[in-house]
Kinemage of the C-alpha trace (Angstrom):
@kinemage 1
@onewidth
@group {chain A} dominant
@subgroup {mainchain}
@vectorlist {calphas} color= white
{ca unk a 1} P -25.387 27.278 -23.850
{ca unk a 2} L -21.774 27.607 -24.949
{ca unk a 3} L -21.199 29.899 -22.390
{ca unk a 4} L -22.510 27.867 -19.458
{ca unk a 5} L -20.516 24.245 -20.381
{ca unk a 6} L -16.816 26.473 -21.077
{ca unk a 7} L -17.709 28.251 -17.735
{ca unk a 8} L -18.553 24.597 -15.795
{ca unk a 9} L -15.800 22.965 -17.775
{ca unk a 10} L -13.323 25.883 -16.481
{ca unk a 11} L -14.523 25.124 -12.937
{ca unk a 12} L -14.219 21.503 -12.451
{ca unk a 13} L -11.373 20.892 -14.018
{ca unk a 14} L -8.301 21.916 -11.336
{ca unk a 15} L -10.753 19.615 -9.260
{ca unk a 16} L -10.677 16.912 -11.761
{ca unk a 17} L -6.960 16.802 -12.470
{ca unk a 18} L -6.212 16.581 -9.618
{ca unk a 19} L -8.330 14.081 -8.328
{ca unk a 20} L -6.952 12.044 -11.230
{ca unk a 21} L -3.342 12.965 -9.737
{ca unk a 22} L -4.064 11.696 -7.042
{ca unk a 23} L -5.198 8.225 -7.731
{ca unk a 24} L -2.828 7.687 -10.509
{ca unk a 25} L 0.343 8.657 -7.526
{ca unk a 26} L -1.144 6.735 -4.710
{ca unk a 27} L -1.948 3.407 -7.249
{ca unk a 28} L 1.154 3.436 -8.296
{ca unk a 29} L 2.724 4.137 -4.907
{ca unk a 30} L 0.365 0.848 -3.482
{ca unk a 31} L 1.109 -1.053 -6.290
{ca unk a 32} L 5.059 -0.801 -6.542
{ca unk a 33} L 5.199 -1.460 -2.785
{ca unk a 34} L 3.092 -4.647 -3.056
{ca unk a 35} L 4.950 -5.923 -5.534
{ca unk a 36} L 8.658 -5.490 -4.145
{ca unk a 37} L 7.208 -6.116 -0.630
{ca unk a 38} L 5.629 -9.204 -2.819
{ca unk a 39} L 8.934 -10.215 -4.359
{ca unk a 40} L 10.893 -9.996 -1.014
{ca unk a 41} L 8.391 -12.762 0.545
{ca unk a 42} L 8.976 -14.623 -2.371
{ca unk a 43} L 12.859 -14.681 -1.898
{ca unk a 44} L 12.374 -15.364 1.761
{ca unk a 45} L 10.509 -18.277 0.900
{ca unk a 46} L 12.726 -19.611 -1.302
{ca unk a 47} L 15.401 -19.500 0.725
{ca unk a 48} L 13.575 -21.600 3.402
{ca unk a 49} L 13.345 -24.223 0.923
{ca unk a 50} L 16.749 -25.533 0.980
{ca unk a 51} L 16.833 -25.778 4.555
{ca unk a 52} L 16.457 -29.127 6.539
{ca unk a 53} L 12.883 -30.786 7.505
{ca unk a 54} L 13.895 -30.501 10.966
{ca unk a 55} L 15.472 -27.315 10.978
{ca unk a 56} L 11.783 -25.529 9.103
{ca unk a 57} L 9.640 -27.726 12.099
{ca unk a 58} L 12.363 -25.872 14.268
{ca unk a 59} L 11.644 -22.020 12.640
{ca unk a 60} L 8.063 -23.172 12.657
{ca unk a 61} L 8.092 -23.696 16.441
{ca unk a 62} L 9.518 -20.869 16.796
{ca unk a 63} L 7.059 -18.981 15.477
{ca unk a 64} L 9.108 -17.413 12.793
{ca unk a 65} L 6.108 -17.953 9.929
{ca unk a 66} L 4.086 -16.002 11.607
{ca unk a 67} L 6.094 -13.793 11.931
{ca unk a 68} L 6.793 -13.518 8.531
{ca unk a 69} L 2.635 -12.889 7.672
{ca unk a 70} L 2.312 -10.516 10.438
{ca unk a 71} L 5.046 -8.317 9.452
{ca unk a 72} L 4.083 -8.154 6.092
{ca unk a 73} L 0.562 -7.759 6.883
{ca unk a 74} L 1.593 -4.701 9.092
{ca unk a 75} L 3.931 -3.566 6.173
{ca unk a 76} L 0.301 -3.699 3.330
{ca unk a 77} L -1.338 -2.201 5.802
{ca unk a 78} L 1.026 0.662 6.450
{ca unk a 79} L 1.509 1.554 3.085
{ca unk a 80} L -2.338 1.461 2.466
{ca unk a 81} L -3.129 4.192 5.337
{ca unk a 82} L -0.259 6.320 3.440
{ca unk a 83} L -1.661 6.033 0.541
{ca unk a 84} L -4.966 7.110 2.168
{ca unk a 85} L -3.487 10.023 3.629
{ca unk a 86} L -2.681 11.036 0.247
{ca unk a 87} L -5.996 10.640 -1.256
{ca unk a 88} L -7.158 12.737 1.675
{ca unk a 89} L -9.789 10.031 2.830
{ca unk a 90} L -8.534 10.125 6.364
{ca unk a 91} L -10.513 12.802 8.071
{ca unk a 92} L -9.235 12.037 11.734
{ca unk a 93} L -6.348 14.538 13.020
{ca unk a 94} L -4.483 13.539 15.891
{ca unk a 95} L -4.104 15.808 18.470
{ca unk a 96} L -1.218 16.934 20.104
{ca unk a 97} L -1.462 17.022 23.983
């Protein structure tokens, strides 16, 4: 029986490790991303506080909020289809025409 567990140990584990490799890279790729991405909004939204009522109903008009979300929500979600690539959970290719 000795025999049989060394043998299936000796087999899955390249697949292990590197599974393992894997996620820790691409959680720590997602999560320092998040967090300076994170820590940027934060800046940007303090420095909108010192402005003028009239001058944030002005930006806010303007659209430049929303802006704000949907670029960063474009950012997240570009980082998290990297860091699916990387686990190799995409299984889509795009082909070249």
């Amino acid at each position: 029986m000795d025999g049989l567990a060394k043998w299936l140990s000796d087999i899955s584990w390249p697949i292990v490790s590197r599974v393992l490799a894997a996620l820790g890279v691409g959680t720590v790729t997602y999560t320092g991303v998040t967090e300076g991405l994170n820590n940027v909004l934060g800046s940007a939204k303090a420095a909108t506080q010192g402005i003028l009522p009239v001058a944030a109903q002005l930006a806010a008009r303007a659209g430049f909020f929303d802006y704000m979300s949907i670029t960063s929500g474009g950012l997240v979600a570009g980082i998290s289809w990297l860091v699916l690539k990387h686990f190799a959970l995409q299984t889509g290719t795009a082909s070249n025409p």
